[in-house]
VEXRO-151276 format. One line per 8 residues: number of its first residue (from 1); for each residue x, y, z negated of N, C-alpha, C. Coordinates in steps of 0.1 Angstrom, whole numbers, plus 2048, in hexadecimal, padded with zeros to 3 digits. Each point is the difference from the previous one (the first is absolute). Layout:
NUM> X,Y,Z,X,Y,Z,X,Y,Z; ...;
***
This chain:
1> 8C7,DBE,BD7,7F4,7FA,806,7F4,80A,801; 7FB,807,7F5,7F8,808,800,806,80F,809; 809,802,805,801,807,80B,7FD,800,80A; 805,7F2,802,7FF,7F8,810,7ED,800,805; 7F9,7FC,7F2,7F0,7FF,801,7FB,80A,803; 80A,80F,7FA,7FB,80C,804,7FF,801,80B; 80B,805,804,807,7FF,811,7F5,7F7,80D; 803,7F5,7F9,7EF,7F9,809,7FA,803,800;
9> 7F8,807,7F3,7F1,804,802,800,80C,80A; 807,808,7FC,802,80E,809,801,7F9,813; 808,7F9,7FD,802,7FC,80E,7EF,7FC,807; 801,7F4,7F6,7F1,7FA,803,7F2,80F,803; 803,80C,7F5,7FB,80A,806,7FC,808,810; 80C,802,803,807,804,809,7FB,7FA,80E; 806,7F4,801,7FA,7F6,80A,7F2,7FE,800; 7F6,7FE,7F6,7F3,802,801,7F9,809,805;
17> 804,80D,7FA,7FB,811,808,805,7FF,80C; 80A,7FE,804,803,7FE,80E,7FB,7F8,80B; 7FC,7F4,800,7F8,7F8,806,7F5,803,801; 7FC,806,7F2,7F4,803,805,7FB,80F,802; 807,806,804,800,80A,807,806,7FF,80F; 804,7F2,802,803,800,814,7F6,7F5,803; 7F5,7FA,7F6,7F2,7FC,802,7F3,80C,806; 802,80C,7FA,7F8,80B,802,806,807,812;
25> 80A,802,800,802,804,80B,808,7FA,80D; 802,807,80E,804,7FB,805,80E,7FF,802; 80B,7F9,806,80A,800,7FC,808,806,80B; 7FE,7FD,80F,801,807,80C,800,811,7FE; 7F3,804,7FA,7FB,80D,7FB,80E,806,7FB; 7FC,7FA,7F0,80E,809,7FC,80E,800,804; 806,7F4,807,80B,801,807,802,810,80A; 7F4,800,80B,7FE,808,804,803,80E,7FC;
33> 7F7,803,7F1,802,80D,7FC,80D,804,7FA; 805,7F1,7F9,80E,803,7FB,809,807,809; 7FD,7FA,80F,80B,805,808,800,80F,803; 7F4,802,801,7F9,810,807,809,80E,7F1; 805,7F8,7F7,805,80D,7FB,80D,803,809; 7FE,80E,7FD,80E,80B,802,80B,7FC,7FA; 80B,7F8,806,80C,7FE,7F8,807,80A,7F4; 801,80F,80B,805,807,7F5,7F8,80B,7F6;
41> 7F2,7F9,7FF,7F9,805,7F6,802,7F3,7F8; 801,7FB,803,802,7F0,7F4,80D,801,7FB; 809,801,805,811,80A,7F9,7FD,80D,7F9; 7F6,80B,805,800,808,7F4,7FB,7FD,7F7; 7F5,7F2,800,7FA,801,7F3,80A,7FA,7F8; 805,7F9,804,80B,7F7,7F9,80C,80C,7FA; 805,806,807,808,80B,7FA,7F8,80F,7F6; 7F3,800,7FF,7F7,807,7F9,805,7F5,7EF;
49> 7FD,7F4,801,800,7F3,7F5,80E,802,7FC; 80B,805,806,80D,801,7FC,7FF,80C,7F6; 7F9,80B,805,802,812,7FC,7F6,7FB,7F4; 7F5,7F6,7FF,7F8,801,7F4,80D,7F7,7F5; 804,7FA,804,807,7F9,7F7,80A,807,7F6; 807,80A,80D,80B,809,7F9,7FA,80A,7F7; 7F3,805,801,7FA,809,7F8,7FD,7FA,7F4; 7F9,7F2,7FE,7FE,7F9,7F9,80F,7FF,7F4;
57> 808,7FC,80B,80E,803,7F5,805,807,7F9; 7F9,80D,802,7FD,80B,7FB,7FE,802,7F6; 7F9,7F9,7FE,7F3,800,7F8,803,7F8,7F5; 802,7F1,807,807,7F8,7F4,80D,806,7F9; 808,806,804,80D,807,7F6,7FF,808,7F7; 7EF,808,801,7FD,80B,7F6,7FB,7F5,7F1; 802,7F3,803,7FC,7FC,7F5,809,7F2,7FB; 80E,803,805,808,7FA,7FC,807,80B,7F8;
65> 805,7F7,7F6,80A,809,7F5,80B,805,80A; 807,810,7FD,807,807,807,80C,7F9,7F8; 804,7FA,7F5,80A,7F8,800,809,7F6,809; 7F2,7FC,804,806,7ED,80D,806,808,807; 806,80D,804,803,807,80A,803,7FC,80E; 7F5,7FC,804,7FC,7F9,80D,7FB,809,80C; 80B,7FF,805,7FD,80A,816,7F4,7FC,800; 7FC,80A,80A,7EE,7FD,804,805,7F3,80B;
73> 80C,802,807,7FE,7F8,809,804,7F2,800; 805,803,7F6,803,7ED,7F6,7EE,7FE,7FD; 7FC,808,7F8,7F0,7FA,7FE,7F7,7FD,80D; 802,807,80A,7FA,800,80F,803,7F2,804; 80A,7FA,7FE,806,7F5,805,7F7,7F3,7F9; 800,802,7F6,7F7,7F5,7F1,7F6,7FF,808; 7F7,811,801,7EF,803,806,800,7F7,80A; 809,7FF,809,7FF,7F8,80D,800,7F7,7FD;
81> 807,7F6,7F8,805,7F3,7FC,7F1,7FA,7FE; 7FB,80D,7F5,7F0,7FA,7FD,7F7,7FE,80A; 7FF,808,808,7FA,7FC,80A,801,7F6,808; 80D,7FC,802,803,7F6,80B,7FC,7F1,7F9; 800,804,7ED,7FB,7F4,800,7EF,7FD,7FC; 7FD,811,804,7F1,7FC,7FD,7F4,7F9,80E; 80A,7FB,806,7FD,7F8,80F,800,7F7,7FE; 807,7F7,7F4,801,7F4,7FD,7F4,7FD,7F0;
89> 7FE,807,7FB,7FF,7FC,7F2,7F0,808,7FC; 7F8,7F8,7F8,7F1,806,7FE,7FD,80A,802; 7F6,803,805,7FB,810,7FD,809,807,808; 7FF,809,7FC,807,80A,809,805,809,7F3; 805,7FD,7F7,80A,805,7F4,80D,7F5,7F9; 7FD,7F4,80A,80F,7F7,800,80B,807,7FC; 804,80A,808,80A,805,801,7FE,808,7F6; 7FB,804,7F5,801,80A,7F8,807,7F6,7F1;
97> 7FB,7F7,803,809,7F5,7F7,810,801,800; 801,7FD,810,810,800,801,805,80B,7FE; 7FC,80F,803,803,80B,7F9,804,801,7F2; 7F9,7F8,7FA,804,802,7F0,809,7F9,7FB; 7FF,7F0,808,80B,7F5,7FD,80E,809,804; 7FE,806,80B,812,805,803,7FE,80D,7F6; 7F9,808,800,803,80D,7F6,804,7FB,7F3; 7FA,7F7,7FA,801,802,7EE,80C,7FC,7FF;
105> 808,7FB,809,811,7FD,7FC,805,80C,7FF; 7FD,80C,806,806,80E,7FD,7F7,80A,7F5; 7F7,800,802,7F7,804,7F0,7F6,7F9,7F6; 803,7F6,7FF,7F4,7F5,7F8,7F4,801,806; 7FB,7F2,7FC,7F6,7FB,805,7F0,808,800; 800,806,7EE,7F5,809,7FD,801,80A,80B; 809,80B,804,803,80A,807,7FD,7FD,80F; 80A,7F5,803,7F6,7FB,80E,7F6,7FF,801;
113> 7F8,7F5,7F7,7F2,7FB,805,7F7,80F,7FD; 806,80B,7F7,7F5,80A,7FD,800,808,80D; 80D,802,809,801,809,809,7FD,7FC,80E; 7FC,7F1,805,7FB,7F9,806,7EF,803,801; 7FC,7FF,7F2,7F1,7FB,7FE,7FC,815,805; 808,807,7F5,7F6,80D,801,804,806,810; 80C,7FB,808,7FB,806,80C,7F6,7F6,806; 7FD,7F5,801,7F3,7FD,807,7F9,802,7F7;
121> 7FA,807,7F5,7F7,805,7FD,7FA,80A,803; 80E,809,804,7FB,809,803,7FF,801,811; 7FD,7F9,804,803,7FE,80E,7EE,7FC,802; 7FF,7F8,7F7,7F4,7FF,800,7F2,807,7FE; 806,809,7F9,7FB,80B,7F7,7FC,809,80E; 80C,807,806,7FD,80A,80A,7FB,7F8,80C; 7FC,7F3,803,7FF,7F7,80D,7EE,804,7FD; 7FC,7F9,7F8,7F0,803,7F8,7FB,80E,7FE;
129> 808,809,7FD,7FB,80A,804,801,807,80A; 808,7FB,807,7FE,806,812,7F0,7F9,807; 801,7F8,7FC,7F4,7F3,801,7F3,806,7FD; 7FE,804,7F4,7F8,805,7F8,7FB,80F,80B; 80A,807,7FD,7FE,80C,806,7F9,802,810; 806,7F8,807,7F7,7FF,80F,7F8,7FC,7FB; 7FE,7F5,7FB,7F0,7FC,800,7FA,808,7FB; 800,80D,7F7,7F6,809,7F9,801,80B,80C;
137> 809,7FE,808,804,80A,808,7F7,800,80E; 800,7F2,805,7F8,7FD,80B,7F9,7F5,7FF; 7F7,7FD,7F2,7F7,7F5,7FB,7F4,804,810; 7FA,809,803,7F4,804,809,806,7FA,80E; 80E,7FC,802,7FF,7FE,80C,806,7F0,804; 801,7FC,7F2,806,7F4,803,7F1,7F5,802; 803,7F4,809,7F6,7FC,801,7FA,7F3,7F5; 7F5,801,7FE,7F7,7FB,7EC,804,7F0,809;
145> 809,7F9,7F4,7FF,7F3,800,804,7F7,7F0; 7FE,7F5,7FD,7FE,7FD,7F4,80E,800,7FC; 80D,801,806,80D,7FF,7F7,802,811,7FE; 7FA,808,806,803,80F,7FE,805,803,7F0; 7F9,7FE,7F8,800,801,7F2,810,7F8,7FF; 803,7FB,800,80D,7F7,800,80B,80A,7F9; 7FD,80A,807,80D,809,7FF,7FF,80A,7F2; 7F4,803,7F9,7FF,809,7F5,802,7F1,7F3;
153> 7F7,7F6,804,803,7F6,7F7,80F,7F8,7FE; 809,803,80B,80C,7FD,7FE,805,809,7F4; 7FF,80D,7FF,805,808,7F8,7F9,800,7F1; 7F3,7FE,804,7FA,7FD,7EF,80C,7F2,7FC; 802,7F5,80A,805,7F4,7FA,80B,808,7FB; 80D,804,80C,807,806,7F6,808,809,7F7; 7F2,80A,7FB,7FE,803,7F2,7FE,7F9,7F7; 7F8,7F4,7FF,7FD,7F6,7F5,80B,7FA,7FF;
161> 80D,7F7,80B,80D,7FC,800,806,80C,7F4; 7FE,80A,802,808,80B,7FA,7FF,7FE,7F3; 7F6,802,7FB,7FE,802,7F9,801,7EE,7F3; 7FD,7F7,806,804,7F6,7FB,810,7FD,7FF; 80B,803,807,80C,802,7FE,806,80A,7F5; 7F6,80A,7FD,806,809,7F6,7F7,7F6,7F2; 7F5,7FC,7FF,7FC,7F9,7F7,80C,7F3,7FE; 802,7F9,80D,80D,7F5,7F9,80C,808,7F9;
169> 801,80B,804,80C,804,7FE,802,804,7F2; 7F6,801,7F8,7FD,803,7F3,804,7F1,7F7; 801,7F6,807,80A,7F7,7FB,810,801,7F9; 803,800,7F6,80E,802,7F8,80B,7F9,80E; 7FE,7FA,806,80A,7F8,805,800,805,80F; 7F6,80A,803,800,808,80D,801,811,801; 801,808,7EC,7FD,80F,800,80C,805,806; 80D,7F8,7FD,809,805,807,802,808,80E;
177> 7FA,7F3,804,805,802,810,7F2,809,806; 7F1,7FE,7F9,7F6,808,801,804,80F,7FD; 807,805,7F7,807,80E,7FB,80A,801,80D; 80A,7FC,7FF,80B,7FE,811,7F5,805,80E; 7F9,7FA,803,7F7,804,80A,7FB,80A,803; 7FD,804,7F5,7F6,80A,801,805,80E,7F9; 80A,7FD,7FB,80B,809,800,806,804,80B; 803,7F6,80C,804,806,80F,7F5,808,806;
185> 7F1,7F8,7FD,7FB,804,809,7F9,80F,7FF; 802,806,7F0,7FE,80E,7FC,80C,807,807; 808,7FD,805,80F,807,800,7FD,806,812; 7FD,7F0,804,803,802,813,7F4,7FA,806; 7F3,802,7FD,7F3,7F9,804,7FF,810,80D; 7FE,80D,7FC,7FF,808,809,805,7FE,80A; 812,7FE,800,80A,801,80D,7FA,7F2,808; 801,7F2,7F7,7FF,7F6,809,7F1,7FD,806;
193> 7F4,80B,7F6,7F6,7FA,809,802,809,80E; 808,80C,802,800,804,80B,806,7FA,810; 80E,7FE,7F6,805,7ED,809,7F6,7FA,802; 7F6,7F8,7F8,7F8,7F9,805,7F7,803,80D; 7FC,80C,7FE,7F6,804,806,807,804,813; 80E,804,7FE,803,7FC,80E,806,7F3,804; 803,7F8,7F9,800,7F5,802,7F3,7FA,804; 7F2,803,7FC,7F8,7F7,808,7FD,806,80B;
201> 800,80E,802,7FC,80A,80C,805,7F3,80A; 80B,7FF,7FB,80C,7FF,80F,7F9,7EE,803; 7FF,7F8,7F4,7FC,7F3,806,7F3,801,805; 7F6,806,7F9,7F1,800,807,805,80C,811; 80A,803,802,804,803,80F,800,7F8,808; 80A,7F7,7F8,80A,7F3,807,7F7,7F3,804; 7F2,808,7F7,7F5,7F4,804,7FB,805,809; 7FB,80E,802,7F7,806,80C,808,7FC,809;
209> 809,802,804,80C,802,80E,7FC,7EF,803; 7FC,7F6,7F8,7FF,7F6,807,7F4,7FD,806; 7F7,809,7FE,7F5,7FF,800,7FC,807,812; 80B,80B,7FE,801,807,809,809,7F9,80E; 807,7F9,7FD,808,7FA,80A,7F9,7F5,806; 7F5,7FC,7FB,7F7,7FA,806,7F3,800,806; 801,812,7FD,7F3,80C,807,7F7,7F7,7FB; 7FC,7FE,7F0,7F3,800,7FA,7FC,80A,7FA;
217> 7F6,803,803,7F9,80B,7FB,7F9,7FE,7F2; 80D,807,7F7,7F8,7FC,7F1,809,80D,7F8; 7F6,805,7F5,802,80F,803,80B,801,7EE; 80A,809,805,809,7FE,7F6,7FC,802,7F0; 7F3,803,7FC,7FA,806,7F3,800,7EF,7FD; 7FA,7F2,804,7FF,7F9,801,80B,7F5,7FC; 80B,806,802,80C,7F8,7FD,7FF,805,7F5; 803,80A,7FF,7FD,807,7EF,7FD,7F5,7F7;
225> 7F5,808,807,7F6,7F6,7F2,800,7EF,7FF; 7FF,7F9,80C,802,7F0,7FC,80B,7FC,7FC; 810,807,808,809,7F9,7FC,805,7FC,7F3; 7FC,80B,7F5,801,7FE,7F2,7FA,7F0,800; 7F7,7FD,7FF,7FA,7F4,7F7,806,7FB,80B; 808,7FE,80E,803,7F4,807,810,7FF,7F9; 807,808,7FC,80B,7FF,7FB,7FF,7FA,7F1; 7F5,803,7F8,7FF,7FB,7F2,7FE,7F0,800;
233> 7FA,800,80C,7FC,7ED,802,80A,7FA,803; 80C,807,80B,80B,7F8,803,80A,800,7F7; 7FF,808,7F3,80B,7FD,7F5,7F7,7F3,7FA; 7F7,7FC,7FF,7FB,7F7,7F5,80A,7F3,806; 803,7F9,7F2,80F,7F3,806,7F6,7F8,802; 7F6,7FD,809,7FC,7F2,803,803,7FA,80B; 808,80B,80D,805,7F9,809,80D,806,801; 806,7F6,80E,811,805,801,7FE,80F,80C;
241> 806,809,7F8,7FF,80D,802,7F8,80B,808; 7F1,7F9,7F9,7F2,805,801,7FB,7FF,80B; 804,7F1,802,7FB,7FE,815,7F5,7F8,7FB; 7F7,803,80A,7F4,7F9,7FE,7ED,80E,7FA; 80C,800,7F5,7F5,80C,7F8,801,80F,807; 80C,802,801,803,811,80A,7F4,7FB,80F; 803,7FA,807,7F7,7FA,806,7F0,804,803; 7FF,7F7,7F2,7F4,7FD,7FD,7FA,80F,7FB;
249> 807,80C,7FF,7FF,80A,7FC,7FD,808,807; 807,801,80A,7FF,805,80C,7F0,7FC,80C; 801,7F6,800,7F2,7FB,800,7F3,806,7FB; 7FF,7FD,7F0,7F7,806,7FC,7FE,810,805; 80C,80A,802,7F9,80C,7FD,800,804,810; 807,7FA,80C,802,804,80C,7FA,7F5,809; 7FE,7F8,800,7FA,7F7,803,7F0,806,80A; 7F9,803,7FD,7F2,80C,802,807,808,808;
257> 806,805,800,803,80A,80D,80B,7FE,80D; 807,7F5,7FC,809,7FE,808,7FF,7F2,801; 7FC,7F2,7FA,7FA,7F5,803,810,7F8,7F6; 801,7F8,802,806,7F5,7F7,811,800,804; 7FD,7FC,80D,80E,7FB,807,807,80C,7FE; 7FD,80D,803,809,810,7FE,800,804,7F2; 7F6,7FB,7F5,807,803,7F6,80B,7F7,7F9; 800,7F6,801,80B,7F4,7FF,80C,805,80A;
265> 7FF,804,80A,80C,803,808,807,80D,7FA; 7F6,808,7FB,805,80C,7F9,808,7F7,7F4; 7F8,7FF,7F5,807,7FB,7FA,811,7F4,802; 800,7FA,808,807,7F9,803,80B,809,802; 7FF,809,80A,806,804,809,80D,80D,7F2; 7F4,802,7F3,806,80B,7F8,80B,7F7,7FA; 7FD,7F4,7FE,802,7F5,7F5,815,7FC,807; 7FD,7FF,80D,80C,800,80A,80A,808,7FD;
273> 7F7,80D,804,809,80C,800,80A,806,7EE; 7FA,7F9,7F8,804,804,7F1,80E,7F2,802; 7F9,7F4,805,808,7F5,801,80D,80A,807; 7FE,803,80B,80D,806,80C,809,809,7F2; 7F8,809,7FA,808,80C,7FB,808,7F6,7F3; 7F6,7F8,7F7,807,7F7,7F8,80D,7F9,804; 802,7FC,80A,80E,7F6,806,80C,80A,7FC; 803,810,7FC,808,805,7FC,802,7FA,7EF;
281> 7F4,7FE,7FC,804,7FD,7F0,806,7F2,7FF; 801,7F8,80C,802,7F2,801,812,801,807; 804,809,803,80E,808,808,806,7FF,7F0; 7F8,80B,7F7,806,808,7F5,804,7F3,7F6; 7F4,7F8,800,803,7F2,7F5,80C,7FA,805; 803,7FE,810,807,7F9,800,810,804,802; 7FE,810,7FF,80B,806,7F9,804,802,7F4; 7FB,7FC,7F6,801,801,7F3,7F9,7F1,7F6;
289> 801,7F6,80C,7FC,7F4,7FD,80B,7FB,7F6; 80F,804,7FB,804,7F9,7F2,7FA,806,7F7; 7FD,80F,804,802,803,7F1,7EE,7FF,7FA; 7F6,7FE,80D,7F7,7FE,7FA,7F8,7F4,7FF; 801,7F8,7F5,800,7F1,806,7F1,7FF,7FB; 7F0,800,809,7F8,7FE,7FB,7FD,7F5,7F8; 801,7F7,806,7FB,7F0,7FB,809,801,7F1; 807,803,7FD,80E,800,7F4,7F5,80B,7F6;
297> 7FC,808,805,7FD,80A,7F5,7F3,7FB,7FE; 7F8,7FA,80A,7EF,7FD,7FD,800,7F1,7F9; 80C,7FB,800,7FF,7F2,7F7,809,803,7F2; 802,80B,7FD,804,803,7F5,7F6,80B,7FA; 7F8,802,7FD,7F3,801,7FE,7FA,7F4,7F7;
***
């Protein structure tokens, strides 16, 4: 029952930001701009979201035990899986759930959820400091408005996150897995923050190029810097897979230069194209749909 409530609320989310975000604009409008992109810039971005994925995979194997002796391209297959169901499920970290539900049957549960959590930590880690760094890079040219700050106070937030996790972690019934963590992350924090760091090159591309396929003029320092806090809002699980808020994101920081309807179409249009490259992880499940039975492992829990 208290799932089902969840699930509503999120939904109930979802549908709210939405409506009222086709209250603000016009509808004719965006139909229009949706069409005006370049098909096959809307397939590269979509194939850019493939190549981040597989780097990402990367990334996640340096912090699985070299015991599970697991092909990169068995794990490539999972990364997709996650994705395809981060289309369906809160936030935009759904799928990092299901990554661990199918992993811990081959290396426990602790090992999964620790090798899950520190690569989007560290994902996040290098995403904020790409963020960080344009903005200190081209703060003089970006234009003064009141969510500007947004983006250094995202990273004060999460250092204070940080730092409160290592404080829980000082609990007897979490030092374990707090020692496990951070024991990987002294070992392979160098190699994977470098993974990270082309990993977001390539998505804050995959963002310009849509930006670009629809000859807006919005200058690539700019994706830099907002996409961070627009990606940190669409992991928060309050809606079904951060529609509504990515949006509303998009809005806030592009909205002023390019007007409402084209940042929503941007957005929209990125949100598609992750959907297009995701339908391989929806191929992969349903080739390995005995052996990975989600609903079976997430109700055994």
């Amino acid at each position: 029952m208290k799932k089902k409530l969840n699930l509503l609320f999120r939904l109930l989310i979802t549908l709210t930001l939405s409506a009222y975000f086709f209250t603000k604009i016009e509808i004719n409008t965006l139909w229009n701009v949706l069409k005006q992109i370049n098909p096959w810039l809307f397939l590269f971005s979509s194939f850019l979201y493939i190549l981040s994925s597989y780097i990402s995979t990367l990334r996640w194997k340096l912090f699985i035990p070299s015991t599970a002796k697991l092909k990169t391209s068995k794990l490539f297959s999972l990364y997709l899986i996650g994705c395809f169901f981060n289309i369906f499920l809160p936030g935009s970290m759904g799928g990092d759930a299901v990554k661990v539900l199918i992993l811990r049957r081959k290396i426990g549960l602790q090992e999964a959820l620790s090798s899950v959590f520190i690569e989007r930590y560290i994902g996040f880690v290098s995403l904020l400091f790409l963020g960080l760094l344009f903005f200190l890079l081209f703060f003089t040219k970006i234009k003064m408005h009141s969510t500007l700050y947004i983006v250094p106070a995202s990273l004060i937030l999460f250092l204070i996150g940080t730092f409160i996790l290592l404080a829980i972690g000082k609990f007897s019934f979490l030092r374990n897995a707090k020692n496990y963590v951070i024991s990987l992350v002294k070992k392979f924090f160098f190699k994977g923050f470098i993974y990270s760091l082309l990993v977001q090159v390539i998505v804050m591309v995959s963002v310009y190029i849509i930006f670009f396929g629809l000859k807006l003029n919005v200058a690539f320092y700019e994706v830099v810097i907002y996409l961070p806090v627009i990606i940190i809002m669409a992991t928060l699980p309050i809606s079904i897979s951060g529609i509504g808020v990515r949006e509303w994101g998009f809005i806030m920081f592009f909205s002023n230069s390019i007007g409402n309807e084209n940042a929503i179409a941007v957005s929209i249009l990125w949100f598609l194209s992750t959907v297009f490259a995701s339908l391989i992880g929806g191929v992969e499940y349903l080739r390995f749909k005995d052996f990975l039975d989600i609903k079976k492992e997430y109700e055994s829990l």
